[in-house]
N, CA, C and O atoms as a CHARMM CRD file, in Angstrom:
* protein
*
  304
    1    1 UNK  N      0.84800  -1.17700   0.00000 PROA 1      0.00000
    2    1 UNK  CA     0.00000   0.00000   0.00000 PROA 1      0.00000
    3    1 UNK  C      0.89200   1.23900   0.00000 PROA 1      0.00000
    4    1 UNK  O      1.99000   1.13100   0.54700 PROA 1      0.00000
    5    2 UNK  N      0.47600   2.63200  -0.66100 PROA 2      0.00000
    6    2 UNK  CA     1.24300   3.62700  -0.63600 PROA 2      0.00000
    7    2 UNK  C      0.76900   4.16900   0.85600 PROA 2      0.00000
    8    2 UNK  O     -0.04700   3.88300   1.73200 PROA 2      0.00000
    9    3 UNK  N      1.70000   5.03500   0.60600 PROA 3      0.00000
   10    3 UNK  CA     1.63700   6.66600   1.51200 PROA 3      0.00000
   11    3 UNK  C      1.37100   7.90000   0.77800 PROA 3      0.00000
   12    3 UNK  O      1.97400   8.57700  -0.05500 PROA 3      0.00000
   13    4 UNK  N      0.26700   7.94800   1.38000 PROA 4      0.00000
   14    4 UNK  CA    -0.21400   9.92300   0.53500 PROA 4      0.00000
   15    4 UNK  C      0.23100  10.92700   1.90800 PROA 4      0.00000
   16    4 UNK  O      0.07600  10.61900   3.09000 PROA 4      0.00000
   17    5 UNK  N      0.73000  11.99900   1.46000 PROA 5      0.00000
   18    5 UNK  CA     1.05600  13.29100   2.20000 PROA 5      0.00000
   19    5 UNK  C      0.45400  14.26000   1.02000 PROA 5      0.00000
   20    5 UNK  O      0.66200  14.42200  -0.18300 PROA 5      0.00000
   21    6 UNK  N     -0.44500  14.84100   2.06900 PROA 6      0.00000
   22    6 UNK  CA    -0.90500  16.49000   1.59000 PROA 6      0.00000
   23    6 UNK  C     -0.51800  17.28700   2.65200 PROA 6      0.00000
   24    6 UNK  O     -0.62200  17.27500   3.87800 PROA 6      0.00000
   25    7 UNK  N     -0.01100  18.02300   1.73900 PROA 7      0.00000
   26    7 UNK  CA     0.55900  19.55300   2.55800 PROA 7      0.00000
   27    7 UNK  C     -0.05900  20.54300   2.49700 PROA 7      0.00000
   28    7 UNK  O     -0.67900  20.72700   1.45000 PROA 7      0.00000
   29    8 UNK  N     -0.13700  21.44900   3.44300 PROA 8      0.00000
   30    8 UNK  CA    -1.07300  22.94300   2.94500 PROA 8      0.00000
   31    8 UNK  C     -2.61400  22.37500   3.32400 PROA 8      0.00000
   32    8 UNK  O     -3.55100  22.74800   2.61700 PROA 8      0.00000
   33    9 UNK  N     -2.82200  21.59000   4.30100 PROA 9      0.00000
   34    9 UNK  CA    -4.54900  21.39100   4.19500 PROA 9      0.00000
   35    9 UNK  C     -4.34500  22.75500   5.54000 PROA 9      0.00000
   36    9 UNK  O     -3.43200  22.71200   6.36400 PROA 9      0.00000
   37   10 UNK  N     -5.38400  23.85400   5.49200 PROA 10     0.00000
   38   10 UNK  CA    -5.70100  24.73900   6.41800 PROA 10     0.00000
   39   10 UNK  C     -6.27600  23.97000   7.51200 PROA 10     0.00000
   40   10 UNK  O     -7.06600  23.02900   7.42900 PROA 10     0.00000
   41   11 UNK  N     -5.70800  24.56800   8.67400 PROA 11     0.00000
   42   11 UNK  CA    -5.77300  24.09400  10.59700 PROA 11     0.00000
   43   11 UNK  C     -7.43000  23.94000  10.34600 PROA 11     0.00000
   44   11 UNK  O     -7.95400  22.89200  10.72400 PROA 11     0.00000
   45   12 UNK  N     -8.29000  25.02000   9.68500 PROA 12     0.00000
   46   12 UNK  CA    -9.78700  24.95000  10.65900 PROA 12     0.00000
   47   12 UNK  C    -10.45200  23.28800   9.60200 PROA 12     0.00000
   48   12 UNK  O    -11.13700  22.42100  10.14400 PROA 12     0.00000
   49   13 UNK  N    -10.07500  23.24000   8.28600 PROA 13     0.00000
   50   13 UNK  CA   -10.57300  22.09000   7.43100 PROA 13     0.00000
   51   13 UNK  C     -9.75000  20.94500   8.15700 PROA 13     0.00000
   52   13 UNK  O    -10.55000  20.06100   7.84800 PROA 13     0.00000
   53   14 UNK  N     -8.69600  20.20200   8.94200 PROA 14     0.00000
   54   14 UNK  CA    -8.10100  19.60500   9.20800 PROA 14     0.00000
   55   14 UNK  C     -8.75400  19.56200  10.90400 PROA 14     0.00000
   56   14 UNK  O     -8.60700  18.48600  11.48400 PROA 14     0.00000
   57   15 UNK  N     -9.59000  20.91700  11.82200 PROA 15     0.00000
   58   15 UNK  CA   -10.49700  20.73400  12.67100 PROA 15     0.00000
   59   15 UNK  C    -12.22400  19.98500  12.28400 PROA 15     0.00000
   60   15 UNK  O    -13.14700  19.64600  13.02500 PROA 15     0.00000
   61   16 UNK  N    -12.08800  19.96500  11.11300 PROA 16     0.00000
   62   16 UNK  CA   -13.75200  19.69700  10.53900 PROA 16     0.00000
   63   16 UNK  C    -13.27000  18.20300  10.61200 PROA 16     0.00000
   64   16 UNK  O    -13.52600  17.59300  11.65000 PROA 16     0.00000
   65   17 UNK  N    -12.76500  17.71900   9.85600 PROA 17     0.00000
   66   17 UNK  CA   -12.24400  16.73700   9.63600 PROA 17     0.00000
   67   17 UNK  C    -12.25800  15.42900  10.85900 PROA 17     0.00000
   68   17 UNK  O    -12.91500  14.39200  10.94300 PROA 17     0.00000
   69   18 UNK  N    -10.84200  16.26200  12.01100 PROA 18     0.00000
   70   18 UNK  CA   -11.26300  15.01800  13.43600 PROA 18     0.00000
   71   18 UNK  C    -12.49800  15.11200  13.90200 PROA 18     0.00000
   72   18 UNK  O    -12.93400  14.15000  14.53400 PROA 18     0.00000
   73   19 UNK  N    -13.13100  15.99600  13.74800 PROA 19     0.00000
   74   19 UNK  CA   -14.59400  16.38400  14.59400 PROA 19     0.00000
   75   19 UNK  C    -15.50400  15.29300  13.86600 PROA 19     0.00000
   76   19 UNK  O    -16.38100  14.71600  14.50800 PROA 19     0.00000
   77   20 UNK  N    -15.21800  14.93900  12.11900 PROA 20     0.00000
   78   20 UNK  CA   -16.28900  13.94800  11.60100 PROA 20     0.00000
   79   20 UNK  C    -15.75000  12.95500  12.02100 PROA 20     0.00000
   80   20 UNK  O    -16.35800  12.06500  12.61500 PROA 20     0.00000
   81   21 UNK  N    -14.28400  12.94700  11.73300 PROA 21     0.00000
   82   21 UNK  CA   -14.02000  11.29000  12.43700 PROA 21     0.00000
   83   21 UNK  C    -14.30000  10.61300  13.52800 PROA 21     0.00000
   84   21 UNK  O    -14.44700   9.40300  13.69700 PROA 21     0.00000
   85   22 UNK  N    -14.34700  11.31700  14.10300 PROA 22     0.00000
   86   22 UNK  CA   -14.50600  11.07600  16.11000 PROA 22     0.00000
   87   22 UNK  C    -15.84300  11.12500  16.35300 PROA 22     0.00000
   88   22 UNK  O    -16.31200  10.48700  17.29600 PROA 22     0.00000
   89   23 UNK  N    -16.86700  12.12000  15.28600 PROA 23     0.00000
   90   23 UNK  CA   -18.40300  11.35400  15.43200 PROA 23     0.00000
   91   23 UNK  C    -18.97600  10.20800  15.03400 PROA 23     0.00000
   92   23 UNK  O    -20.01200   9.65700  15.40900 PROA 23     0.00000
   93   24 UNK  N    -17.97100   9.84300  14.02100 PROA 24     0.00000
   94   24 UNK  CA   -18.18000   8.45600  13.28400 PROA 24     0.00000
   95   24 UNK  C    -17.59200   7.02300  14.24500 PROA 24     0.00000
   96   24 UNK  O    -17.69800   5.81900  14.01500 PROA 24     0.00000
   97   25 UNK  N    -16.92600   7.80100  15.42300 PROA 25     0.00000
   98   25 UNK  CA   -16.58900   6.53400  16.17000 PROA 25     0.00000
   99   25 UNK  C    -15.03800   6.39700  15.37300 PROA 25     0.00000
  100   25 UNK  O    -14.44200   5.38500  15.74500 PROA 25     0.00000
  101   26 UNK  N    -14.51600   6.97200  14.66700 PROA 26     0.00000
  102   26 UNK  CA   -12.96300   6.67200  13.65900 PROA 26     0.00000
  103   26 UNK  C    -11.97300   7.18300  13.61800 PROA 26     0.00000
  104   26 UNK  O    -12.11800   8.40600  13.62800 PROA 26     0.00000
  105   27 UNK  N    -10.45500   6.71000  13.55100 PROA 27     0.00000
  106   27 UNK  CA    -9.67600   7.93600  13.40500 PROA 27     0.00000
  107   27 UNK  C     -9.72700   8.71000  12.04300 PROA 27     0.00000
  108   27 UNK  O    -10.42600   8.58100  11.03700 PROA 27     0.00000
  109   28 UNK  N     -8.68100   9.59500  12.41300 PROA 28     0.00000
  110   28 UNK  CA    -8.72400  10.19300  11.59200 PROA 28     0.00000
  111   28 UNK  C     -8.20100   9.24700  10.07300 PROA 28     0.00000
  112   28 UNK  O     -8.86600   9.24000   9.03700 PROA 28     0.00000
  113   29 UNK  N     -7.43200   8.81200  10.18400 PROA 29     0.00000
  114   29 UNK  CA    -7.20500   7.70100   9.27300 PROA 29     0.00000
  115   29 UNK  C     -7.83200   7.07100   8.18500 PROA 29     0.00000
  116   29 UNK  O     -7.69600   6.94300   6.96800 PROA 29     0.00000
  117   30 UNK  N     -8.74700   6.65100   9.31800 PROA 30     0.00000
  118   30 UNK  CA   -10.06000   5.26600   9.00700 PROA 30     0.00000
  119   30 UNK  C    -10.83200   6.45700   8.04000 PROA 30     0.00000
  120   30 UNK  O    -10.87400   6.54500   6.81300 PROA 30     0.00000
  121   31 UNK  N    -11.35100   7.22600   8.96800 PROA 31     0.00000
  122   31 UNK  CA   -12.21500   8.01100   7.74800 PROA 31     0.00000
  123   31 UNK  C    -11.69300   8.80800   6.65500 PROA 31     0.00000
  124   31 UNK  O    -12.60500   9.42300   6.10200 PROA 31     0.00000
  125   32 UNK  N    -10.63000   9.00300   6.18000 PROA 32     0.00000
  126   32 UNK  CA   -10.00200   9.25500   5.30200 PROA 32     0.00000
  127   32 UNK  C     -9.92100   8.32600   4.33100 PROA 32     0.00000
  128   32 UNK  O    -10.32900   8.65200   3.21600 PROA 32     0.00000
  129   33 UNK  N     -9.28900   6.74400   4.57200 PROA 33     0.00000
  130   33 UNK  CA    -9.65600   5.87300   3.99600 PROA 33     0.00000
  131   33 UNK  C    -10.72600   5.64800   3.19300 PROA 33     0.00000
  132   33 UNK  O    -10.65900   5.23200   2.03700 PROA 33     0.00000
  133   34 UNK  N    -12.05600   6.01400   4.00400 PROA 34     0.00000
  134   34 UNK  CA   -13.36700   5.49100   3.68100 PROA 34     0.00000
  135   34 UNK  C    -13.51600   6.46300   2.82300 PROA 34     0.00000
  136   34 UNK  O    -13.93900   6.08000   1.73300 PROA 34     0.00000
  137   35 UNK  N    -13.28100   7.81200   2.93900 PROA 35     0.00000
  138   35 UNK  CA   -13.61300   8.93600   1.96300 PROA 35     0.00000
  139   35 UNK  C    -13.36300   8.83300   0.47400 PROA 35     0.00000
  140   35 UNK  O    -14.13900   8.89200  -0.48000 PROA 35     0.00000
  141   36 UNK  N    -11.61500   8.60300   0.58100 PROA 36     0.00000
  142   36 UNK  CA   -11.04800   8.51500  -0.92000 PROA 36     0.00000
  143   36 UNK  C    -11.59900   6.92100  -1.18200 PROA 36     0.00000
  144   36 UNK  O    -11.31800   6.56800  -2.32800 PROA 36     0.00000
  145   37 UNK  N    -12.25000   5.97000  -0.47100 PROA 37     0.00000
  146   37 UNK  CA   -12.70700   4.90400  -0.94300 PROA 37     0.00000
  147   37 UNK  C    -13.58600   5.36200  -1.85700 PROA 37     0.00000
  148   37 UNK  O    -13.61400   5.12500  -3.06400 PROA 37     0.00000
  149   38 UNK  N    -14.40200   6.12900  -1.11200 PROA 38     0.00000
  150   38 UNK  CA   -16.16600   6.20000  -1.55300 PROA 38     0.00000
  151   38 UNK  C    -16.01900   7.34100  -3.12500 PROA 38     0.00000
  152   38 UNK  O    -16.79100   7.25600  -4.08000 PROA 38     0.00000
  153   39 UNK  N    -15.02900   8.18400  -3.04400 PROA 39     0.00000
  154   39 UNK  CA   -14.86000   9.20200  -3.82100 PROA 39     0.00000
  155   39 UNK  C    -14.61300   8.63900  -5.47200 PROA 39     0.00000
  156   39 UNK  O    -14.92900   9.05800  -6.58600 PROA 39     0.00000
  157   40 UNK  N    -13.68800   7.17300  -4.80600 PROA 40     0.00000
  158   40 UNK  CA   -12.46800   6.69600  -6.11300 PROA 40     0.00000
  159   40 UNK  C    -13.62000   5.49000  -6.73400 PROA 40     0.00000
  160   40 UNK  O    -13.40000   5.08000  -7.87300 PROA 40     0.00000
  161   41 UNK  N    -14.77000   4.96500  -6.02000 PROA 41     0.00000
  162   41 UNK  CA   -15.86700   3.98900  -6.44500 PROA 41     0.00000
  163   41 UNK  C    -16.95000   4.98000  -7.18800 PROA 41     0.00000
  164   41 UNK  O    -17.85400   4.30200  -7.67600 PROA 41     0.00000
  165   42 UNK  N    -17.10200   6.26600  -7.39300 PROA 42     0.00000
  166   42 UNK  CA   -17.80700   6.60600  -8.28300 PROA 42     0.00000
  167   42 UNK  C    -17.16700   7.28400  -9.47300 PROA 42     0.00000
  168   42 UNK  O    -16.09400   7.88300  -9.39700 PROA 42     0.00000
  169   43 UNK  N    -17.96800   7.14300 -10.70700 PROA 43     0.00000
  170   43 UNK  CA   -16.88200   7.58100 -12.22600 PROA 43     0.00000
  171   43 UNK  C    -17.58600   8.68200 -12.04600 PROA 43     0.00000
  172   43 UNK  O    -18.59700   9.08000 -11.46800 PROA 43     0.00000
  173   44 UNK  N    -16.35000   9.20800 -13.02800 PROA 44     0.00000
  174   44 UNK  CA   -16.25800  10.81300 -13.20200 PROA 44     0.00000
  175   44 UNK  C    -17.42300  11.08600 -14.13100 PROA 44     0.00000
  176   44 UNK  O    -17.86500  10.07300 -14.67400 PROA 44     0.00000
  177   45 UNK  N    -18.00300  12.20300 -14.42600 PROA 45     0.00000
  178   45 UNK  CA   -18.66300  12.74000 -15.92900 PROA 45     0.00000
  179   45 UNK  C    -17.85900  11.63000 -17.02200 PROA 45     0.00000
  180   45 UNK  O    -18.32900  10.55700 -17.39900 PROA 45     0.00000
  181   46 UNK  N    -16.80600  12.08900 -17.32600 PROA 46     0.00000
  182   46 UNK  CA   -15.89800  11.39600 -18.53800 PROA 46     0.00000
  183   46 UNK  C    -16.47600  10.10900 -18.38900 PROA 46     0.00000
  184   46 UNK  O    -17.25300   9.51400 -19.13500 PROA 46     0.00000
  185   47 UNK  N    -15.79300   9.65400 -16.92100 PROA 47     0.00000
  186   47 UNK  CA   -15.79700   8.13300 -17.19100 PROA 47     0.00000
  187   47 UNK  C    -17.40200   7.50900 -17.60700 PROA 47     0.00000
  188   47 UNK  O    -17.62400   6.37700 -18.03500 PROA 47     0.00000
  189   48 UNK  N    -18.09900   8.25000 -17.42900 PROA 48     0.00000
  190   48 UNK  CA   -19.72200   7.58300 -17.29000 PROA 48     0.00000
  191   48 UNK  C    -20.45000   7.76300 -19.05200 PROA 48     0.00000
  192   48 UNK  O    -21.28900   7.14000 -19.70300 PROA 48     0.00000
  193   49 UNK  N    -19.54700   9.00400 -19.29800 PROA 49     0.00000
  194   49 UNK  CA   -19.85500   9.09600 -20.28400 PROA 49     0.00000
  195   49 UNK  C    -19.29600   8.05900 -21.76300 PROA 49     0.00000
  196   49 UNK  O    -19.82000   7.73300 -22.82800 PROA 49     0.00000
  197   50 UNK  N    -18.05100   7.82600 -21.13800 PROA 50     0.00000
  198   50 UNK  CA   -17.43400   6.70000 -22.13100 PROA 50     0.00000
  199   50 UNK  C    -17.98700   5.45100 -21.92800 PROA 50     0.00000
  200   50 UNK  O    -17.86400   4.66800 -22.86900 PROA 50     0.00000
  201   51 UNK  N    -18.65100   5.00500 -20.79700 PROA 51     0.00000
  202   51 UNK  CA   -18.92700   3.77100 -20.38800 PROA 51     0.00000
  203   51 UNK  C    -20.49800   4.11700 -21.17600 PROA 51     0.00000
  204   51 UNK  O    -20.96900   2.98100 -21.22700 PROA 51     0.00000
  205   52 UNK  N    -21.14900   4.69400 -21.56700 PROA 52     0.00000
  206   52 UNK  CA   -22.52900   5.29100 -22.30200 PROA 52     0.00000
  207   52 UNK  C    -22.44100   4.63800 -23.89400 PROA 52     0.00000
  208   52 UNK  O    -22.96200   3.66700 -24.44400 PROA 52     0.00000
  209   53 UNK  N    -21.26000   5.98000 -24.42600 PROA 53     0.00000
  210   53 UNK  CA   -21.21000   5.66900 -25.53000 PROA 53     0.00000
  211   53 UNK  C    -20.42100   4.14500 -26.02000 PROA 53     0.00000
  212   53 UNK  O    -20.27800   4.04100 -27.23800 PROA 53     0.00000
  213   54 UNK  N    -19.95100   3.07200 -25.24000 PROA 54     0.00000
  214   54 UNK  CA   -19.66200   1.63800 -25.64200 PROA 54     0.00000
  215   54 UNK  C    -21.00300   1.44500 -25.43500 PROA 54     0.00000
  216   54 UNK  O    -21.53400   1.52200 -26.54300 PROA 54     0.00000
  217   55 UNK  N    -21.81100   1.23900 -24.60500 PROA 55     0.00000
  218   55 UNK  CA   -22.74200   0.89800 -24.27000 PROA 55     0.00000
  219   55 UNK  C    -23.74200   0.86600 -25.62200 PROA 55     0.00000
  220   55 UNK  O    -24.09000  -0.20600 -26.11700 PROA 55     0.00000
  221   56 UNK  N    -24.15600   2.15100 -26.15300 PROA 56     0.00000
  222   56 UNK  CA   -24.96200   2.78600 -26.75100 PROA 56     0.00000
  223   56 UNK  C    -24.17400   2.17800 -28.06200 PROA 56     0.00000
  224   56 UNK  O    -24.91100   2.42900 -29.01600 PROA 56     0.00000
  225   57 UNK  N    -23.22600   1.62000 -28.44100 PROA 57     0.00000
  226   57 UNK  CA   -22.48800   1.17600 -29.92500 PROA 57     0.00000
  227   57 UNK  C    -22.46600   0.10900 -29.71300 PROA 57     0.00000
  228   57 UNK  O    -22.00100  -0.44600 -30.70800 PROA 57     0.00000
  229   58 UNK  N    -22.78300  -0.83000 -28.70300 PROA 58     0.00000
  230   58 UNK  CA   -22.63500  -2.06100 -28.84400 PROA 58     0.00000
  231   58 UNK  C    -23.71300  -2.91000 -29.28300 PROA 58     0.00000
  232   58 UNK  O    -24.78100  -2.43900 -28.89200 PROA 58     0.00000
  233   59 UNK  N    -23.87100  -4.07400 -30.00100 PROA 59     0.00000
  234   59 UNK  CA   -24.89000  -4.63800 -30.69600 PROA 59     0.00000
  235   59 UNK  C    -25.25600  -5.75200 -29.36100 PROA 59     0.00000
  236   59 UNK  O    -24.50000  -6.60600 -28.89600 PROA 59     0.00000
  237   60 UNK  N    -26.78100  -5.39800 -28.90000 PROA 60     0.00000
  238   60 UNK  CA   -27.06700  -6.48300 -28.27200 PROA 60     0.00000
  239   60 UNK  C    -28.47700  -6.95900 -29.21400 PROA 60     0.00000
  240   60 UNK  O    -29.25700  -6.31200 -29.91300 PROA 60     0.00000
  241   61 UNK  N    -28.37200  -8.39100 -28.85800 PROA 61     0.00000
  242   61 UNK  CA   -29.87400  -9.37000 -29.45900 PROA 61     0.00000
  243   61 UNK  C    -30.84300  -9.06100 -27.73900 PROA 61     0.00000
  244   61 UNK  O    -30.63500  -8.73600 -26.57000 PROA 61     0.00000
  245   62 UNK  N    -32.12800  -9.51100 -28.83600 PROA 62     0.00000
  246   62 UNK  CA   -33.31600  -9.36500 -28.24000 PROA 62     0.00000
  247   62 UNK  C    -32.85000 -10.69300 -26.82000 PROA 62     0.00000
  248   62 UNK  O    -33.13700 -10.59000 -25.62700 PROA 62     0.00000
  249   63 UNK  N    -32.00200 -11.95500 -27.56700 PROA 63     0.00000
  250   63 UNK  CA   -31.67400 -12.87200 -26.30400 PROA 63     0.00000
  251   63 UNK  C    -30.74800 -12.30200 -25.69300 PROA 63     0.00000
  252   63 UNK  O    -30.78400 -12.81700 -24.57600 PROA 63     0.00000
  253   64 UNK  N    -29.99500 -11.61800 -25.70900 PROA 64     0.00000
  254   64 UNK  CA   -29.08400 -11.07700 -24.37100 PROA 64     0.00000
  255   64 UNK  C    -30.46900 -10.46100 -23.62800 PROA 64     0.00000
  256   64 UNK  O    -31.10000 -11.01200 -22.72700 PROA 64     0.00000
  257   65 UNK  N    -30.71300  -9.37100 -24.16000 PROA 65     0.00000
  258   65 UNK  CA   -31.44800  -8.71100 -23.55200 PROA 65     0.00000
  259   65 UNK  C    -32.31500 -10.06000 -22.49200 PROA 65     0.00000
  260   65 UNK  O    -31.99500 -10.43500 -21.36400 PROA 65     0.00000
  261   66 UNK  N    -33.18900 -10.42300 -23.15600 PROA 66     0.00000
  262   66 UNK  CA   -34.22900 -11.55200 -22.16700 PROA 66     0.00000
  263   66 UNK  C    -33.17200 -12.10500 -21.31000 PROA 66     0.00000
  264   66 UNK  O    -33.73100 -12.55500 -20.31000 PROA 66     0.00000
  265   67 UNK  N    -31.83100 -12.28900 -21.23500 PROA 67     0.00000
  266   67 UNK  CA   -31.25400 -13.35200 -20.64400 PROA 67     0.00000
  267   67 UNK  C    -30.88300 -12.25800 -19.36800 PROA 67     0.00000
  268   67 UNK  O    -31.05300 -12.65200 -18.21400 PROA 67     0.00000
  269   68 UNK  N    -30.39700 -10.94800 -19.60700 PROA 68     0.00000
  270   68 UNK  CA   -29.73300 -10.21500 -18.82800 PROA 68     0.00000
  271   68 UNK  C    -30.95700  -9.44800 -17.67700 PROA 68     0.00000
  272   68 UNK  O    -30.73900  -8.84600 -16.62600 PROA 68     0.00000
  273   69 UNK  N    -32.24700  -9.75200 -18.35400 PROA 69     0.00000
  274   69 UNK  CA   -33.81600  -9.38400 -16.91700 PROA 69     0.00000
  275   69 UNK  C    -33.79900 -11.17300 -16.62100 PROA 69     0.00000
  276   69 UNK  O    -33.95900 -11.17800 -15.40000 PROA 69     0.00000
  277   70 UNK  N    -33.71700 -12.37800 -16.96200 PROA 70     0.00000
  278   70 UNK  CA   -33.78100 -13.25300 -16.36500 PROA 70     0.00000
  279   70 UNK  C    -32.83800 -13.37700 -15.42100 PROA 70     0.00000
  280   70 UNK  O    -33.38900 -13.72400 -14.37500 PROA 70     0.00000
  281   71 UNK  N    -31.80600 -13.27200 -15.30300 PROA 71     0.00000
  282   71 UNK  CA   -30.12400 -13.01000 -14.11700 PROA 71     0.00000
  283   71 UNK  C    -30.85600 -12.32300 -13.60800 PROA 71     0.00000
  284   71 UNK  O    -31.21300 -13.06400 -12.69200 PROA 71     0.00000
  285   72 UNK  N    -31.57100 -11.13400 -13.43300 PROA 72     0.00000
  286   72 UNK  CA   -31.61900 -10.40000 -12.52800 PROA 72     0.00000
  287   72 UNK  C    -33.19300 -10.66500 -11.77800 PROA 72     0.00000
  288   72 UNK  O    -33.65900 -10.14800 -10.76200 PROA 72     0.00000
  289   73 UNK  N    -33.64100 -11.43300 -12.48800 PROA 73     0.00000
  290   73 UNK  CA   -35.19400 -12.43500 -11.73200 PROA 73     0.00000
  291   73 UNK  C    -34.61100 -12.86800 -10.93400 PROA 73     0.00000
  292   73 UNK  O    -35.12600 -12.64300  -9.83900 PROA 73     0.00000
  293   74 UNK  N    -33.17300 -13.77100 -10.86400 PROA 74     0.00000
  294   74 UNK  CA   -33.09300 -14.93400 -10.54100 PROA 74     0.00000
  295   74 UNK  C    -32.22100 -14.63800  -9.36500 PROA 74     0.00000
  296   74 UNK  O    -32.16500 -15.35900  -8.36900 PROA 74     0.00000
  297   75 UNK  N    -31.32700 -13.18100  -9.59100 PROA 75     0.00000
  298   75 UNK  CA   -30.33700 -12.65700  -8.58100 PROA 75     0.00000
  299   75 UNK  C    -29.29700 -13.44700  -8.58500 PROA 75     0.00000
  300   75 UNK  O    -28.77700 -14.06200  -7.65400 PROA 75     0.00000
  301   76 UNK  N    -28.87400 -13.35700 -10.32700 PROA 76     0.00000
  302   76 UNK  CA   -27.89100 -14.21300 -10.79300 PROA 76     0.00000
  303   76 UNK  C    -26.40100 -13.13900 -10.98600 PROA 76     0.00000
  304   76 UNK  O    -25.34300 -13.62000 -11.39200 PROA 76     0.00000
Protein backbone atom coordinates (compact mmCIF):
# COMPACT_ATOMS: atom_id res chain seq x y z
CA UNK A 1 0.00 0.00 0.00
CA UNK A 2 1.24 3.63 -0.64
CA UNK A 3 1.64 6.67 1.51
CA UNK A 4 -0.21 9.92 0.54
CA UNK A 5 1.06 13.29 2.20
CA UNK A 6 -0.91 16.49 1.59
CA UNK A 7 0.56 19.55 2.56
CA UNK A 8 -1.07 22.94 2.95
CA UNK A 9 -4.55 21.39 4.19
CA UNK A 10 -5.70 24.74 6.42
CA UNK A 11 -5.77 24.09 10.60
CA UNK A 12 -9.79 24.95 10.66
CA UNK A 13 -10.57 22.09 7.43
CA UNK A 14 -8.10 19.60 9.21
CA UNK A 15 -10.50 20.73 12.67
CA UNK A 16 -13.75 19.70 10.54
CA UNK A 17 -12.24 16.74 9.64
CA UNK A 18 -11.26 15.02 13.44
CA UNK A 19 -14.59 16.38 14.59
CA UNK A 20 -16.29 13.95 11.60
CA UNK A 21 -14.02 11.29 12.44
CA UNK A 22 -14.51 11.08 16.11
CA UNK A 23 -18.40 11.35 15.43
CA UNK A 24 -18.18 8.46 13.28
CA UNK A 25 -16.59 6.53 16.17
CA UNK A 26 -12.96 6.67 13.66
CA UNK A 27 -9.68 7.94 13.41
CA UNK A 28 -8.72 10.19 11.59
CA UNK A 29 -7.21 7.70 9.27
CA UNK A 30 -10.06 5.27 9.01
CA UNK A 31 -12.21 8.01 7.75
CA UNK A 32 -10.00 9.26 5.30
CA UNK A 33 -9.66 5.87 4.00
CA UNK A 34 -13.37 5.49 3.68
CA UNK A 35 -13.61 8.94 1.96
CA UNK A 36 -11.05 8.51 -0.92
CA UNK A 37 -12.71 4.90 -0.94
CA UNK A 38 -16.17 6.20 -1.55
CA UNK A 39 -14.86 9.20 -3.82
CA UNK A 40 -12.47 6.70 -6.11
CA UNK A 41 -15.87 3.99 -6.45
CA UNK A 42 -17.81 6.61 -8.28
CA UNK A 43 -16.88 7.58 -12.23
CA UNK A 44 -16.26 10.81 -13.20
CA UNK A 45 -18.66 12.74 -15.93
CA UNK A 46 -15.90 11.40 -18.54
CA UNK A 47 -15.80 8.13 -17.19
CA UNK A 48 -19.72 7.58 -17.29
CA UNK A 49 -19.86 9.10 -20.28
CA UNK A 50 -17.43 6.70 -22.13
CA UNK A 51 -18.93 3.77 -20.39
CA UNK A 52 -22.53 5.29 -22.30
CA UNK A 53 -21.21 5.67 -25.53
CA UNK A 54 -19.66 1.64 -25.64
CA UNK A 55 -22.74 0.90 -24.27
CA UNK A 56 -24.96 2.79 -26.75
CA UNK A 57 -22.49 1.18 -29.92
CA UNK A 58 -22.64 -2.06 -28.84
CA UNK A 59 -24.89 -4.64 -30.70
CA UNK A 60 -27.07 -6.48 -28.27
CA UNK A 61 -29.87 -9.37 -29.46
CA UNK A 62 -33.32 -9.37 -28.24
CA UNK A 63 -31.67 -12.87 -26.30
CA UNK A 64 -29.08 -11.08 -24.37
CA UNK A 65 -31.45 -8.71 -23.55
CA UNK A 66 -34.23 -11.55 -22.17
CA UNK A 67 -31.25 -13.35 -20.64
CA UNK A 68 -29.73 -10.22 -18.83
CA UNK A 69 -33.82 -9.38 -16.92
CA UNK A 70 -33.78 -13.25 -16.37
CA UNK A 71 -30.12 -13.01 -14.12
CA UNK A 72 -31.62 -10.40 -12.53
CA UNK A 73 -35.19 -12.43 -11.73
CA UNK A 74 -33.09 -14.93 -10.54
CA UNK A 75 -30.34 -12.66 -8.58
CA UNK A 76 -27.89 -14.21 -10.79
Amino acid sequence: MSVLTIRDVPEDQIRVLKTRAAQAGKSLQTYMHELIAAETAKPTMKEMAARLEREATAKYTTDDVLAAIDEGRLGG
